[in-house]
PDB file of N, CA, C and O in Angstrom:
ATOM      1  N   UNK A   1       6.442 127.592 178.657  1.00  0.00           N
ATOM      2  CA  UNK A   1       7.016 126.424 179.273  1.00  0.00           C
ATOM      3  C   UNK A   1       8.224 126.784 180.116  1.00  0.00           C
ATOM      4  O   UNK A   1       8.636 126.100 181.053  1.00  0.00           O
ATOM      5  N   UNK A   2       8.847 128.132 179.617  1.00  0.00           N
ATOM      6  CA  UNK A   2       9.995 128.533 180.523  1.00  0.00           C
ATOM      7  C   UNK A   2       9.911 128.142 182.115  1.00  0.00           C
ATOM      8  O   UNK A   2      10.838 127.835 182.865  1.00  0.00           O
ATOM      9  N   UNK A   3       8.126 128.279 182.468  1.00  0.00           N
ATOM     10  CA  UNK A   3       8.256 128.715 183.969  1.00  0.00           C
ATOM     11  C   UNK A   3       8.013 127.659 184.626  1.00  0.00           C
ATOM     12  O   UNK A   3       8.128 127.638 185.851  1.00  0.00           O
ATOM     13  N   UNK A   4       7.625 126.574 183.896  1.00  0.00           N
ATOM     14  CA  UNK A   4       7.113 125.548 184.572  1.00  0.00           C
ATOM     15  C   UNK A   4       8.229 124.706 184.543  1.00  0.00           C
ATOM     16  O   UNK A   4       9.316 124.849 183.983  1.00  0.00           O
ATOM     17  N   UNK A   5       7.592 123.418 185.532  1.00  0.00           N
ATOM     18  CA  UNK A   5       8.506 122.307 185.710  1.00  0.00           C
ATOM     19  C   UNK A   5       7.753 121.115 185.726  1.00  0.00           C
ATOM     20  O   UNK A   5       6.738 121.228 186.413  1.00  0.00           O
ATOM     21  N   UNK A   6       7.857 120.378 185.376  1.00  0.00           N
ATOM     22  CA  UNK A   6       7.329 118.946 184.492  1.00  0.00           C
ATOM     23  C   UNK A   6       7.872 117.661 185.432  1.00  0.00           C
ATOM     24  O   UNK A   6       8.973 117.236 185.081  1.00  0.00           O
ATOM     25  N   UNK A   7       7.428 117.181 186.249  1.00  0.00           N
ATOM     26  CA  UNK A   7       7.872 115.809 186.646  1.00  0.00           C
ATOM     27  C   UNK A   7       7.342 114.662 186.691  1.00  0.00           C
ATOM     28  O   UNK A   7       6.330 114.699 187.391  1.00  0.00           O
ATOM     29  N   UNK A   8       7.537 113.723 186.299  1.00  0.00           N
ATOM     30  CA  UNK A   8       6.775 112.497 186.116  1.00  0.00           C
ATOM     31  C   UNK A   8       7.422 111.533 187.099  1.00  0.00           C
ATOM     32  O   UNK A   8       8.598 111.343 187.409  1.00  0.00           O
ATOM     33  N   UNK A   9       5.817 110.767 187.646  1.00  0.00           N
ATOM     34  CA  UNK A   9       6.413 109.520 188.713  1.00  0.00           C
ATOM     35  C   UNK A   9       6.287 108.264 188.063  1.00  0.00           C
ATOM     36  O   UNK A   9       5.854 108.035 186.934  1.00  0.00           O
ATOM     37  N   UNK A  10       6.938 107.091 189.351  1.00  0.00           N
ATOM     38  CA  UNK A  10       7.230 105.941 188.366  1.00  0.00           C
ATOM     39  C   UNK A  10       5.439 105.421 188.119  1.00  0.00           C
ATOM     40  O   UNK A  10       4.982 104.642 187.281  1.00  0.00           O
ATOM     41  N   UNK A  11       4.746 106.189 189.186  1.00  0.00           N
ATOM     42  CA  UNK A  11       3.191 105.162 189.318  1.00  0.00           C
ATOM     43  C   UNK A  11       2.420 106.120 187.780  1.00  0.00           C
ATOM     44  O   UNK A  11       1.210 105.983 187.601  1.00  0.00           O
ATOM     45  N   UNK A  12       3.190 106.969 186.854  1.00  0.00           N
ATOM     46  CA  UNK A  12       1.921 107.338 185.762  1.00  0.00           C
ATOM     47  C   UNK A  12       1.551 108.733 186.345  1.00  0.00           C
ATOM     48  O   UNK A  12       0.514 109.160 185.837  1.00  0.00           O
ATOM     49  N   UNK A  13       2.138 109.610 187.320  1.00  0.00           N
ATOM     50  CA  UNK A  13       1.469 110.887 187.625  1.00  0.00           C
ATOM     51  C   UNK A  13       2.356 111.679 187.076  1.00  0.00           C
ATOM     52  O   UNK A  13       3.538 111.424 187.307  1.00  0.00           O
ATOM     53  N   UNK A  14       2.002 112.893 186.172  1.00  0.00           N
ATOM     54  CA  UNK A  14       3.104 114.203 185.737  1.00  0.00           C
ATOM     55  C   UNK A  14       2.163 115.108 186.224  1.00  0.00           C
ATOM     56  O   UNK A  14       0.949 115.255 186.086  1.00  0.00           O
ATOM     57  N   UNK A  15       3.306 115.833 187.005  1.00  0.00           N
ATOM     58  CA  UNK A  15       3.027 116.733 188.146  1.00  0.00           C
ATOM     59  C   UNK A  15       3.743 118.373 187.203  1.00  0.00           C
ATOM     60  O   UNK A  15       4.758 118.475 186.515  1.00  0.00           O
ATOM     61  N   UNK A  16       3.026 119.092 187.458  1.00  0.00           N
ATOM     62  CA  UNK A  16       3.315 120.599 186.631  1.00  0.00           C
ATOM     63  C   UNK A  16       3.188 121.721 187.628  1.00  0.00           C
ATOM     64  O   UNK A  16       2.106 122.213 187.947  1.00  0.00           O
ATOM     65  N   UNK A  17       4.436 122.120 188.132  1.00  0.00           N
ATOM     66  CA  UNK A  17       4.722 122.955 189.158  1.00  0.00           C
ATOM     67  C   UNK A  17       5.835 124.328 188.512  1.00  0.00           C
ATOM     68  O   UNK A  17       6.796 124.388 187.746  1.00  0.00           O
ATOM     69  N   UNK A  18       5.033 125.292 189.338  1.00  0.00           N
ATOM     70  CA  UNK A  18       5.326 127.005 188.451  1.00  0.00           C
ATOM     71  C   UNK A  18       6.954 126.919 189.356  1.00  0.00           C
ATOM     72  O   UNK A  18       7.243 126.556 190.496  1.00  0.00           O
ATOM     73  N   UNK A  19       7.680 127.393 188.317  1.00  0.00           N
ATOM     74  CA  UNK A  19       9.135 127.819 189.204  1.00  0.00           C
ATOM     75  C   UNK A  19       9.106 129.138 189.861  1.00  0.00           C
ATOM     76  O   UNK A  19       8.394 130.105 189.587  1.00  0.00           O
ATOM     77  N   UNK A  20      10.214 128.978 190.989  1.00  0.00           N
ATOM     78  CA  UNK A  20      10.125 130.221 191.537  1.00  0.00           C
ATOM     79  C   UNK A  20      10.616 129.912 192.995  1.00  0.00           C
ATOM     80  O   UNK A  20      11.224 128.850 193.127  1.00  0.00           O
ATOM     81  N   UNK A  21      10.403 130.833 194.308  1.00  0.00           N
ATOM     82  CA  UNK A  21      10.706 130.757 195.525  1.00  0.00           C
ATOM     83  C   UNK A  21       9.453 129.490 196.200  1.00  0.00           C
ATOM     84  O   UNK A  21       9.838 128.563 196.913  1.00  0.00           O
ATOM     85  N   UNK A  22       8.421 129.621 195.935  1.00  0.00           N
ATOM     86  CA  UNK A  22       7.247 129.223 196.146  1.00  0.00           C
ATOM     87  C   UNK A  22       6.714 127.990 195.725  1.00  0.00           C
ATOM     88  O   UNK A  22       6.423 127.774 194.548  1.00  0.00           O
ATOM     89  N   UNK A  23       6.546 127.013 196.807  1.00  0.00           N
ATOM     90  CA  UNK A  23       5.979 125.618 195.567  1.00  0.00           C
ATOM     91  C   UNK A  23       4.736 125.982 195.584  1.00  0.00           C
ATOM     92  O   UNK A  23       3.867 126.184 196.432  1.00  0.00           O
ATOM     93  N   UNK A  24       4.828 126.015 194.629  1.00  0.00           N
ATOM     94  CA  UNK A  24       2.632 126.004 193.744  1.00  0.00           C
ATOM     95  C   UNK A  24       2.734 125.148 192.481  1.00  0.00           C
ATOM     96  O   UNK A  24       3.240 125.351 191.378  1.00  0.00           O
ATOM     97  N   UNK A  25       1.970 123.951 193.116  1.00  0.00           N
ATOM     98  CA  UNK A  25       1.425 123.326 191.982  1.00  0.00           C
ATOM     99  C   UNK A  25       0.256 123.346 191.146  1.00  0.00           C
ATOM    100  O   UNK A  25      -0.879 123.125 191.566  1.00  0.00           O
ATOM    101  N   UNK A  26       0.468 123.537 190.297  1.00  0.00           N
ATOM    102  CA  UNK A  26       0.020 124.133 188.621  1.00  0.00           C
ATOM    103  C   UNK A  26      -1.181 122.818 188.170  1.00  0.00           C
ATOM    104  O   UNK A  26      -2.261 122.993 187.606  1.00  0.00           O
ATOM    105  N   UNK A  27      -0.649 121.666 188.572  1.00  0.00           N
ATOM    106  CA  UNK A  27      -1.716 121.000 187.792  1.00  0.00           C
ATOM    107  C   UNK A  27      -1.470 119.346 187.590  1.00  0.00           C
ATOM    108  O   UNK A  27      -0.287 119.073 187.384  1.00  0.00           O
ATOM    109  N   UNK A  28      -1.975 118.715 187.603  1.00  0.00           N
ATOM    110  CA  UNK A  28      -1.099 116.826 187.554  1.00  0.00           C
ATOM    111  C   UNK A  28      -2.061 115.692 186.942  1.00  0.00           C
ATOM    112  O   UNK A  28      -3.265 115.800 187.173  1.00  0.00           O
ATOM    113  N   UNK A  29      -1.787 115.053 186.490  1.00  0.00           N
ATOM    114  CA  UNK A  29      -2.664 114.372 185.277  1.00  0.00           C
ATOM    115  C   UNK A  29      -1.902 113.525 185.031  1.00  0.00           C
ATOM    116  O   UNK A  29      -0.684 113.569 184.854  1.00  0.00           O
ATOM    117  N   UNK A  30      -3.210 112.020 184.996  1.00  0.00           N
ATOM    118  CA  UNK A  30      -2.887 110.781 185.374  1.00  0.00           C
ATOM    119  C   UNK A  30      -1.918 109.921 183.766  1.00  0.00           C
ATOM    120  O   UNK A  30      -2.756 109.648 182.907  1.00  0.00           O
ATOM    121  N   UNK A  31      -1.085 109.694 183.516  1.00  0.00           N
ATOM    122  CA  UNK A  31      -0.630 109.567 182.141  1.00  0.00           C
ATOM    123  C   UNK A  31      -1.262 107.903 181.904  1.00  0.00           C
ATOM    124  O   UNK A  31      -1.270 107.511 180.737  1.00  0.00           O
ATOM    125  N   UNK A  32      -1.928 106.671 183.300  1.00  0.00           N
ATOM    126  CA  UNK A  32      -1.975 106.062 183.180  1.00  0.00           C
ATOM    127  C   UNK A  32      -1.257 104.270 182.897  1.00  0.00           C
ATOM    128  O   UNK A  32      -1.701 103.153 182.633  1.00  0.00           O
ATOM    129  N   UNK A  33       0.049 104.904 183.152  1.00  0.00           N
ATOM    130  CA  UNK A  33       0.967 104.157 182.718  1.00  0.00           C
ATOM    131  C   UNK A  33       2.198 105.124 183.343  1.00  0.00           C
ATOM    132  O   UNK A  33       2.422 106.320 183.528  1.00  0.00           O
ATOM    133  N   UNK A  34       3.212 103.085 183.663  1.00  0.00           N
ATOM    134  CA  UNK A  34       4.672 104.381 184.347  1.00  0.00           C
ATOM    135  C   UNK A  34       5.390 105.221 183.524  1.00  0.00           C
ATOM    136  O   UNK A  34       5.792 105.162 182.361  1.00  0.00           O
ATOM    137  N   UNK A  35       5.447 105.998 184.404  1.00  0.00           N
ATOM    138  CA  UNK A  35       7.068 107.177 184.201  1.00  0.00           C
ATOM    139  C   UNK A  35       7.924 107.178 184.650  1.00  0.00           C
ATOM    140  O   UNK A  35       7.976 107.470 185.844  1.00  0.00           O
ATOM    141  N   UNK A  36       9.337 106.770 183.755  1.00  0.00           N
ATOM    142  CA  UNK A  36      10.221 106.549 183.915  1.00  0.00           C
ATOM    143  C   UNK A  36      11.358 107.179 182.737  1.00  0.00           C
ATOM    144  O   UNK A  36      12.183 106.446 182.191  1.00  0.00           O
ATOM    145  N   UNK A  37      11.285 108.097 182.562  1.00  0.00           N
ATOM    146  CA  UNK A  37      11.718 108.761 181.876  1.00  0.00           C
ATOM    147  C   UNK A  37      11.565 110.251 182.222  1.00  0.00           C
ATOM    148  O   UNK A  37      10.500 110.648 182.694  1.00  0.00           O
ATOM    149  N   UNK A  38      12.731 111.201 181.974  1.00  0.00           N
ATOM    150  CA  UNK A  38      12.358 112.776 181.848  1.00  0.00           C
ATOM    151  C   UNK A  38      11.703 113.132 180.732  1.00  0.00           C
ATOM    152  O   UNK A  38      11.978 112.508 179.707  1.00  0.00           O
ATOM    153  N   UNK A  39      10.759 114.141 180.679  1.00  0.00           N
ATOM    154  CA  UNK A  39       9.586 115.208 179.281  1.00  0.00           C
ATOM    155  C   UNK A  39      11.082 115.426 178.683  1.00  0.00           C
ATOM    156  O   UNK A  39      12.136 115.455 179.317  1.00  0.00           O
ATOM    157  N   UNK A  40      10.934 115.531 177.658  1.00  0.00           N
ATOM    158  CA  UNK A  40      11.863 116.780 176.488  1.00  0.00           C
ATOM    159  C   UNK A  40      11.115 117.745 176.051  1.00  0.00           C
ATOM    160  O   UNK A  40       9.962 117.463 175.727  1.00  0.00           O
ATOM    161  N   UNK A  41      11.646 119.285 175.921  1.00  0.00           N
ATOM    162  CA  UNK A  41      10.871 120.120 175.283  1.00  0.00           C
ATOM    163  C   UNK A  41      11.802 120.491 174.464  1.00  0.00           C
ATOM    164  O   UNK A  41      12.987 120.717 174.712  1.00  0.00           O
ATOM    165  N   UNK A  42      10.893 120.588 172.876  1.00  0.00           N
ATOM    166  CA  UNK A  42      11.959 120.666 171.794  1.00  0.00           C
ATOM    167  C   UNK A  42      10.976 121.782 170.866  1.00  0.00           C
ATOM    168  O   UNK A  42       9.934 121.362 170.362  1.00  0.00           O
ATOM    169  N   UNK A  43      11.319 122.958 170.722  1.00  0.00           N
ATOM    170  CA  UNK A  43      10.674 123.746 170.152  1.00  0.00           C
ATOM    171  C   UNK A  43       9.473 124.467 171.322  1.00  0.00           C
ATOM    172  O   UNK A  43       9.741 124.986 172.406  1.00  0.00           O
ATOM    173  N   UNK A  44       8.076 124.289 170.672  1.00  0.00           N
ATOM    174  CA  UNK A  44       7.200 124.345 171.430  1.00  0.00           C
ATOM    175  C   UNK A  44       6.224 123.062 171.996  1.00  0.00           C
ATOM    176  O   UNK A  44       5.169 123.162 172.623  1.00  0.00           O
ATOM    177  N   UNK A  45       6.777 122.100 171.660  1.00  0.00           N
ATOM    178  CA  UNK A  45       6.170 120.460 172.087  1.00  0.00           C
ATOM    179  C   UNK A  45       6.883 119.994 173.582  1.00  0.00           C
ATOM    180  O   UNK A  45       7.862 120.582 174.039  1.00  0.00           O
ATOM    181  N   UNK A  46       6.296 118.972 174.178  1.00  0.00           N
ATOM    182  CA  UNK A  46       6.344 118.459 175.216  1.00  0.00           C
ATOM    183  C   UNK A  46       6.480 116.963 174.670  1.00  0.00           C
ATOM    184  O   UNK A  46       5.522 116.511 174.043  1.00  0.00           O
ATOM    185  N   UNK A  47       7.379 116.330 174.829  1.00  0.00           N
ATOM    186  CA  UNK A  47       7.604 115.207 174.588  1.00  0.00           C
ATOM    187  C   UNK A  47       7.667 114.099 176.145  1.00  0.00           C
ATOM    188  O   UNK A  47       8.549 114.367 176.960  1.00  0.00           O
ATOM    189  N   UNK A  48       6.923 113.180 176.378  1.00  0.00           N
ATOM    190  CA  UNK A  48       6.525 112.332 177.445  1.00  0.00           C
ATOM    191  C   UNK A  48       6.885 111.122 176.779  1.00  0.00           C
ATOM    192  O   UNK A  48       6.850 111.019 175.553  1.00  0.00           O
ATOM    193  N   UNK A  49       7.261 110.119 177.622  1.00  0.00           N
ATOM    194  CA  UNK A  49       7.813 108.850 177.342  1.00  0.00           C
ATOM    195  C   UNK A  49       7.020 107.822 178.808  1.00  0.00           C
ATOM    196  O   UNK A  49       7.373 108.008 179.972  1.00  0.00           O
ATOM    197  N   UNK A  50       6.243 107.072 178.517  1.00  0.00           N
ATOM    198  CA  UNK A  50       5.555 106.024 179.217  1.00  0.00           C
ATOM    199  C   UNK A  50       6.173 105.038 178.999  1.00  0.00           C
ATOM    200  O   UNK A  50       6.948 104.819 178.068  1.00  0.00           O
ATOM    201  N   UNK A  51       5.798 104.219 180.048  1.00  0.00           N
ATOM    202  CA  UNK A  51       6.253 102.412 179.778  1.00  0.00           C
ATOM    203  C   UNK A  51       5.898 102.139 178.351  1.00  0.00           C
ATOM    204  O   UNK A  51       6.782 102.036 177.500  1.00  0.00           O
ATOM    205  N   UNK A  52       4.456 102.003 178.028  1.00  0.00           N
ATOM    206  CA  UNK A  52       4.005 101.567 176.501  1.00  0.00           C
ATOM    207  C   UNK A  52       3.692 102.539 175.319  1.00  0.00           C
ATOM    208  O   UNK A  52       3.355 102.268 174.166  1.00  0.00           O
ATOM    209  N   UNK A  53       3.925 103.921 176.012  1.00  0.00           N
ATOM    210  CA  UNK A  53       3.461 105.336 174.880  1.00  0.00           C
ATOM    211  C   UNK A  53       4.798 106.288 175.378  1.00  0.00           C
ATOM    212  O   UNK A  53       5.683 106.507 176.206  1.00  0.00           O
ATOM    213  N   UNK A  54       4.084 106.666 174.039  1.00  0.00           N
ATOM    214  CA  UNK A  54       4.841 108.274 174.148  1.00  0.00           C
ATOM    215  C   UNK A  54       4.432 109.737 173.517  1.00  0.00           C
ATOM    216  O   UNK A  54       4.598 109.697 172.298  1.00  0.00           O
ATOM    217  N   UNK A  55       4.147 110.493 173.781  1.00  0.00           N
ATOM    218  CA  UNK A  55       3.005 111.539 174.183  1.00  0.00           C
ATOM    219  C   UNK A  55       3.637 112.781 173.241  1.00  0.00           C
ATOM    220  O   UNK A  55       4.839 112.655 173.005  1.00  0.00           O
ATOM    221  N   UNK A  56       3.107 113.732 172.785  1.00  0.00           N
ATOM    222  CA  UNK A  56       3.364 114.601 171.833  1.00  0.00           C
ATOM    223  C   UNK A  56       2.596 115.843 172.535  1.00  0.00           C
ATOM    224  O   UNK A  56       1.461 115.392 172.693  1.00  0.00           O
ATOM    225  N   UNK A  57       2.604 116.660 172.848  1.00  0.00           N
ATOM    226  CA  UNK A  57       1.786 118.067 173.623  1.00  0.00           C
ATOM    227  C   UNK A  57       2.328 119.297 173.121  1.00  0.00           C
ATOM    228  O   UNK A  57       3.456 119.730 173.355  1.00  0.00           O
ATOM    229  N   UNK A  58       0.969 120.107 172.041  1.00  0.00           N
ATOM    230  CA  UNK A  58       1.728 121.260 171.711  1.00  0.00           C
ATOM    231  C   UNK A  58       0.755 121.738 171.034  1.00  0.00           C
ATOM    232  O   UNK A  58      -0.073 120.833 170.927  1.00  0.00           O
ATOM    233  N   UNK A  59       0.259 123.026 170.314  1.00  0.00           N
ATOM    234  CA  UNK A  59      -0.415 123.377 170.093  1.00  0.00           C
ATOM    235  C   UNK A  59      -0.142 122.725 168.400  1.00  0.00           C
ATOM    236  O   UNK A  59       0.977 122.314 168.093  1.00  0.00           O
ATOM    237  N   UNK A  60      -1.258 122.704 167.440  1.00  0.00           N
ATOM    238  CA  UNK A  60      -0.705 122.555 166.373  1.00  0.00           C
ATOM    239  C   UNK A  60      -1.041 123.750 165.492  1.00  0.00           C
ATOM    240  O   UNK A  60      -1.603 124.753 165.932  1.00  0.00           O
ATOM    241  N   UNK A  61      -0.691 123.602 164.304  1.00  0.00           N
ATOM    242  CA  UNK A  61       0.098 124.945 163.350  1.00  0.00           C
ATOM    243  C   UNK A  61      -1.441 125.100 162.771  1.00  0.00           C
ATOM    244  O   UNK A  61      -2.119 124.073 162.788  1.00  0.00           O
ATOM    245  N   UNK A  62      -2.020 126.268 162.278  1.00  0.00           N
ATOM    246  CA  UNK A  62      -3.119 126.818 162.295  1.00  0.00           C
ATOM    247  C   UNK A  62      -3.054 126.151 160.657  1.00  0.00           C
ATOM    248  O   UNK A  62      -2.030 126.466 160.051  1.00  0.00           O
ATOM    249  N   UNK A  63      -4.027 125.283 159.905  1.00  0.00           N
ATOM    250  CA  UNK A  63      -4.489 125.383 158.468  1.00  0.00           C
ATOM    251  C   UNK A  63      -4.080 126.591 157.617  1.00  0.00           C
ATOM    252  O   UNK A  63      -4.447 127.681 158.055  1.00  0.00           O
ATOM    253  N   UNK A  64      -3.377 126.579 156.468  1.00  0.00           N
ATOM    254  CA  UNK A  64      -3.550 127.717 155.543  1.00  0.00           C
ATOM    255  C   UNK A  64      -4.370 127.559 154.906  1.00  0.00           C
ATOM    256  O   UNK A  64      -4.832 126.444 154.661  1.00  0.00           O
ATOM    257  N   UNK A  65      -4.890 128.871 154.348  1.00  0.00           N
ATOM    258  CA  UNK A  65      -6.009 128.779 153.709  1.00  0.00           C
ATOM    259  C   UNK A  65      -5.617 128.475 152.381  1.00  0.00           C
ATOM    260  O   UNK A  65      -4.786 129.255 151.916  1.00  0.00           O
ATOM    261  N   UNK A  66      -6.106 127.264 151.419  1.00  0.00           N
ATOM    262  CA  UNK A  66      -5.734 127.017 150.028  1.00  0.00           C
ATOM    263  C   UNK A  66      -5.975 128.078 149.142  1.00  0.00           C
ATOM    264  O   UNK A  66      -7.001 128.752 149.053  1.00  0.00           O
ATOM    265  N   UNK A  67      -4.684 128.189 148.335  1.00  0.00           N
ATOM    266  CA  UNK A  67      -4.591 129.523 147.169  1.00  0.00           C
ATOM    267  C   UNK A  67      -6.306 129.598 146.742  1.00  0.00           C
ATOM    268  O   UNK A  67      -7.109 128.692 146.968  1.00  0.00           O
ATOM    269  N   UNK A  68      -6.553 130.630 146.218  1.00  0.00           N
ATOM    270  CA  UNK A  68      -7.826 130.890 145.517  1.00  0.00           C
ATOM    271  C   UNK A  68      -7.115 131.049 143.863  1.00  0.00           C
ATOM    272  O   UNK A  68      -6.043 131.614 143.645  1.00  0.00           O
ATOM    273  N   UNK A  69      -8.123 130.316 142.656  1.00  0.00           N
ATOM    274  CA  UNK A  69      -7.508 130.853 141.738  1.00  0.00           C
ATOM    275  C   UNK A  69      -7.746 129.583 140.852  1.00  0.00           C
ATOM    276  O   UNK A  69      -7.307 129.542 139.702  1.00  0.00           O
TER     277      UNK A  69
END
């Protein structure tokens, strides 16, 4: 997440653009609802805030396997 940059518009679009000298955009996806708020990244999650939601993005923690015994 270091490299990227995260922006959300007021019409529902978050736009994912690589940092650097160079604009290259990375990727943008419709959230469906406005944005009006900045992402938080807290750990390894992506936190998104919509008019009526709010969005959680992150890989989740792999199952342990239950003791044997």
């Amino acid at each position: 997440m270091g490299d990227k940059l995260f922006v959300p518009n007021e019409a529902g679009k978050m736009f994912v653009l690589n940092t650097g000298r160079e604009f290259k955009l990375i990727g943008e996806n419709d959230l469906q609802d406005g944005g009006f708020a900045s992402p938080v990244i807290c750990g390894s999650r992506i936190y998104l805030r919509t008019l009526h939601t709010l969005y959680c993005l992150g890989k989740t923690r792999s199952a342990r396997a239950a003791p044997s015994g």
